[in-house]
N, C-alpha and C positions, 0 to 999 in steps of 0.2 A: 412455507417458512419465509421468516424477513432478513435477509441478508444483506449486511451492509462490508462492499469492499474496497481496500484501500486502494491507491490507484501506486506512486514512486514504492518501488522494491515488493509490491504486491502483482501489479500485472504486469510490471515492466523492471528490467535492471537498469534503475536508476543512478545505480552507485558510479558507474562507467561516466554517466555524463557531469554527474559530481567533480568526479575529479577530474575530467579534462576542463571544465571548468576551472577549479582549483589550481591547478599546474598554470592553466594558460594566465589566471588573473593574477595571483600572488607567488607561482613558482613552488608549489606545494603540491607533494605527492600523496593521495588519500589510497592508500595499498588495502584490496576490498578484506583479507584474511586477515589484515591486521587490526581492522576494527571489529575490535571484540568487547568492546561495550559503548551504549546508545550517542556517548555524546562524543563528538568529532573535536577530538583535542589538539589534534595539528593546527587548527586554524583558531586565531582570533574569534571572538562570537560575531563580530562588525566583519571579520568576510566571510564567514558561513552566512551569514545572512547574505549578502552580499551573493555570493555564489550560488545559493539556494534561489534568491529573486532571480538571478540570470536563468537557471535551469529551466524556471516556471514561465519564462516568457513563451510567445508562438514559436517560436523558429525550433527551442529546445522539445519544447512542449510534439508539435509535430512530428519529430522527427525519433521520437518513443517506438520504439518495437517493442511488440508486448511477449511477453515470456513462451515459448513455445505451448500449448493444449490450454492458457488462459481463455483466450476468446471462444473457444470451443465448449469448455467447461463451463462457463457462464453464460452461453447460448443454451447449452443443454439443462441447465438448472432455472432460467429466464421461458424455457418454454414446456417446461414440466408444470410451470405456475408459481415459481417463488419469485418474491419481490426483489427486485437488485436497486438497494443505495448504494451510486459508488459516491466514495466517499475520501476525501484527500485534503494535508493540510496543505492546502494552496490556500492565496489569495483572492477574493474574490474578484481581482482582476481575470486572473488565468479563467476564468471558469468557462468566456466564449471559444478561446482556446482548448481546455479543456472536454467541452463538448462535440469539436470538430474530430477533437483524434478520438473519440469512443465512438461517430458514427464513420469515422476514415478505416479504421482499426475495424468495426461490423462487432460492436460489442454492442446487446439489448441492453435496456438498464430503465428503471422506472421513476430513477430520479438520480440528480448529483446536488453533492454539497461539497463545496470548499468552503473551509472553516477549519480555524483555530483549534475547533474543541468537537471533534467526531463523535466521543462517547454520548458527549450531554444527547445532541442530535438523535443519535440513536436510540438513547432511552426516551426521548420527546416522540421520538415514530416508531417507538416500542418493533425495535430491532431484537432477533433471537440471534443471531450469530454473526461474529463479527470479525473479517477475514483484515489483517492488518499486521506489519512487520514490526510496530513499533512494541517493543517490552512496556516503554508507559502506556501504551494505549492498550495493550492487552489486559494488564493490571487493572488497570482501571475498571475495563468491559466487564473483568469478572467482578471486582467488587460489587460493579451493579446490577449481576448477574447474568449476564452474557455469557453464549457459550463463547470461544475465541478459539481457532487455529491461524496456523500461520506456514510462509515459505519460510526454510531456515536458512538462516542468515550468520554468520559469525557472531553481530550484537544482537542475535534474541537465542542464541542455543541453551544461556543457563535458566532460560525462564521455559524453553522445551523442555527439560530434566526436571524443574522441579514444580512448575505449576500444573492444573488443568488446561492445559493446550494441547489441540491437535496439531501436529507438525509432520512435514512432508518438505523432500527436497526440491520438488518441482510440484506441477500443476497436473500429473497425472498420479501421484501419489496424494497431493491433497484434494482432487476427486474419490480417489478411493476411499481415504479416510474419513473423509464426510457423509458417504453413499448411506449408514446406518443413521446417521442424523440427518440425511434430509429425508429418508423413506416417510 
């Protein structure tokens, strides 16, 4: 199978370095339970962006721990013979960075794309499932017929209840849940 996955709030808790960011640049607290839906309303669109560039540089970028049984899970699905796009909307700056923490981190992968637009990508490299936290980009995958699971997250629990998503609270729950689609 062709698996493509997301990398901020899918291999790693991104949300943390968010808002120490956020607190440290504009004095804004991002409280991770309290965002229960996709778009980050505390802040200005000019410092999310803003905040979101700083996260994506090296230093942040580096310094990612990835969610506990992630790199395991993805090593074990990586040498079963499934294809891993990881796949993250960073800049295509980040990506030499980006590449340093998936071989620092000891995660296989047969390709990475940072880009804007993950779905297109993966109907372009005819991706069957598509591991990602975002509610748009799940939406999307299924419209173009992707299967889609996800970590659940406060902003994507109502798209867990009522779409076709597989959902799990960590990365040993969405091994399991996937074990019958990747057979």
């Amino acid at each position: 199978m062709r698996i493509a996955i997301d990398i901020d709030s899918t291999l790693h808790h991104y949300w943390d370095q968010l808002d120490r960011v956020a607190q440290k640049r504009f004095g804004v607290t991002l409280p991770y339970d309290g965002q229960v839906v996709w778009e980050v309303d505390l802040l200005k669109p000019s410092q999310l962006q803003a905040a979101v560039a700083e996260t994506h540089t090296e230093r942040h970028i580096m310094a990612a721990e990835p969610y506990p049984d992630a790199v395991e899970t993805v090593r074990a699905w990586h040498d079963g013979g499934h294809f891993i796009h990881i796949t993250s909307h960073r800049a295509g700056e980040a990506q030499a960075a980006t590449e340093q923490w998936l071989a620092q981190i000891g995660l296989p992968y047969d390709e990475l794309y940072c880009s804007y637009d993950k779905v297109s990508r993966c109907e372009e490299i005819a991706i069957d499932l598509l591991i990602d936290d975002s509610p748009v980009n799940l939406e999307r995958a299924i419209d173009a017929g992707l299967r889609v699971a996800t970590i659940l997250h406060p902003w994507n629990r109502d798209i867990c209840e009522t779409e076709d998503v597989l959902c799990a609270k960590d990365w040993n729950g969405l091994a399991a849940v996937l074990e019958p689609v990747l057979a």
